[in-house]
C-alpha positions in Angstrom: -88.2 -16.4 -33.3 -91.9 -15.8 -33.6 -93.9 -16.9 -30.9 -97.8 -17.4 -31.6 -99.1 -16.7 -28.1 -97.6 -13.5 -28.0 -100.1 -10.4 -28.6 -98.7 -7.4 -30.1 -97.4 -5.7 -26.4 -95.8 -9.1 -25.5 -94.2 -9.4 -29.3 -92.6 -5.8 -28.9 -91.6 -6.3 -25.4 -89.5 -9.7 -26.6 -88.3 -7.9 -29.6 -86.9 -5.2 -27.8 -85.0 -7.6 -24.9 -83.6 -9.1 -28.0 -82.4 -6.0 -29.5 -81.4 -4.7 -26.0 -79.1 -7.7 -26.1 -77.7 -7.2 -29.9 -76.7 -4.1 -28.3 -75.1 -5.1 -25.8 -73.1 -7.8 -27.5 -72.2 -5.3 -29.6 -70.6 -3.1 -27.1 -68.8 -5.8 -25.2 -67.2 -7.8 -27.6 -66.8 -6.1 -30.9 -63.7 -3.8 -30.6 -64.8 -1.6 -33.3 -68.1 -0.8 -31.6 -66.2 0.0 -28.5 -63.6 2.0 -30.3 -66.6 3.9 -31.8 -68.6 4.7 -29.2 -65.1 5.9 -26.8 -65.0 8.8 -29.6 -68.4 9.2 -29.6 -68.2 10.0 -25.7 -65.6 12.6 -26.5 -67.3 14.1 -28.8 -70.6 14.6 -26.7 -68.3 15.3 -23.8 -66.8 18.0 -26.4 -70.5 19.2 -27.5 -71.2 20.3 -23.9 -67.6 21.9 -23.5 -68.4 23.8 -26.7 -71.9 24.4 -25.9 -73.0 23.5 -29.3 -76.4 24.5 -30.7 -79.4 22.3 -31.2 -78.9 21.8 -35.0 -75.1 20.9 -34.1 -75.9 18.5 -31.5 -78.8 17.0 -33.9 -75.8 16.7 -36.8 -73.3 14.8 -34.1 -76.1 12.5 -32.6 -77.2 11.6 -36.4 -73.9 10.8 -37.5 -72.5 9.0 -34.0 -75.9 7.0 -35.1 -75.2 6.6 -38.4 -71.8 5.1 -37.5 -72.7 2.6 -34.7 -74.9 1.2 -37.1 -73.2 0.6 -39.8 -70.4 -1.0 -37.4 -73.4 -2.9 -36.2 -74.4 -4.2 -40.0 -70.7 -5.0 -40.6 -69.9 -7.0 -38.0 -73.5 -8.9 -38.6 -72.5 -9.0 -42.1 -68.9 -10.9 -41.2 -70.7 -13.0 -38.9 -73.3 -14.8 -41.5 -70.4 -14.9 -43.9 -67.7 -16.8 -41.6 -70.9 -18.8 -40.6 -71.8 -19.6 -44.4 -68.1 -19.8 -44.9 -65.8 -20.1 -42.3 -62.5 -21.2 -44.5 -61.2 -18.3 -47.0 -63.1 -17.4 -49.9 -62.4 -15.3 -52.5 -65.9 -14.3 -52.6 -66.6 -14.5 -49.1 -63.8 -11.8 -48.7 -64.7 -9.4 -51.2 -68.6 -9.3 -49.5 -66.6 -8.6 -45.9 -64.5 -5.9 -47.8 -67.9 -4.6 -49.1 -69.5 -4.6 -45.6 -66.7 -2.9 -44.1 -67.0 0.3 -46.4 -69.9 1.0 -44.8 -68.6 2.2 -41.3 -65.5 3.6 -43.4 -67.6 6.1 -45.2 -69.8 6.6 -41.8 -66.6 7.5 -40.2 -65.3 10.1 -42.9 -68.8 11.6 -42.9 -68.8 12.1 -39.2 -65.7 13.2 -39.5 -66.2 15.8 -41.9 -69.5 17.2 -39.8 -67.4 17.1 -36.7 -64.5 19.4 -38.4 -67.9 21.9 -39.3 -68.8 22.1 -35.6 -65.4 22.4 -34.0 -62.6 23.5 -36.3 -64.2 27.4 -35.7 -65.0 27.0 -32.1 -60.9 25.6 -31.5 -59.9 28.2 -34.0 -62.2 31.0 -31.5 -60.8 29.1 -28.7 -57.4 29.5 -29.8 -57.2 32.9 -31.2 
């Protein structure tokens, strides 16, 4: 919340120990966040083994990005529904189905770039 006697450095400063503390929520209770972010260790720990270029490691950090945060909007997403409604709902259920697409198509995305960047350098590797 707000506070009035906060100037603008004091304001950010709060905001960011409250977002600071979303995140780590996040990664300590929410075992899709933590399942998440364990492949996206491997693939940075991967990046370096490869030595990937820039633009690579620009595509992998945008879409390990991309997918935290939409594991971050779905699980905020399922927690103000179960709060709104926290017995079964037709409705309520088909919003959480919604909600989790997102990470779903985050996941296939990032999986797709992380075939382009490694498939050839295993296939190199291999050959």
């Amino acid at each position: 919340m707000k506070n009035p006697n906060d100037g603008f450095i004091r304001g950010r400063l709060r905001s960011m120990k409250f977002a600071l503390r979303g995140m780590w929520l996040l990664l300590t209770t929410e075992d899709s966040i933590k399942a998440q972010s364990f492949f996206a260790l491997i693939a940075i720990i991967a990046g370096f083994y490869f030595n990937i270029s820039s633009f690579e490691w620009m595509a992998q950090l945008l879409v390990i990005g991309l997918v935290l945060v939409a594991e971050a909007v779905n699980t905020a997403v399922e927690e103000v529904a179960d709060f709104i409604h926290p017995d079964y709902h037709k409705k309520i259920g088909l919003i959480k189905d919604i909600a989790a697409g997102a990470p779903a198509i985050a996941a296939l995305i990032s999986l797709a770039i992380a075939a382009i960047i490694y498939l050839p350098k295993i296939t190199e590797l291999l050959a």
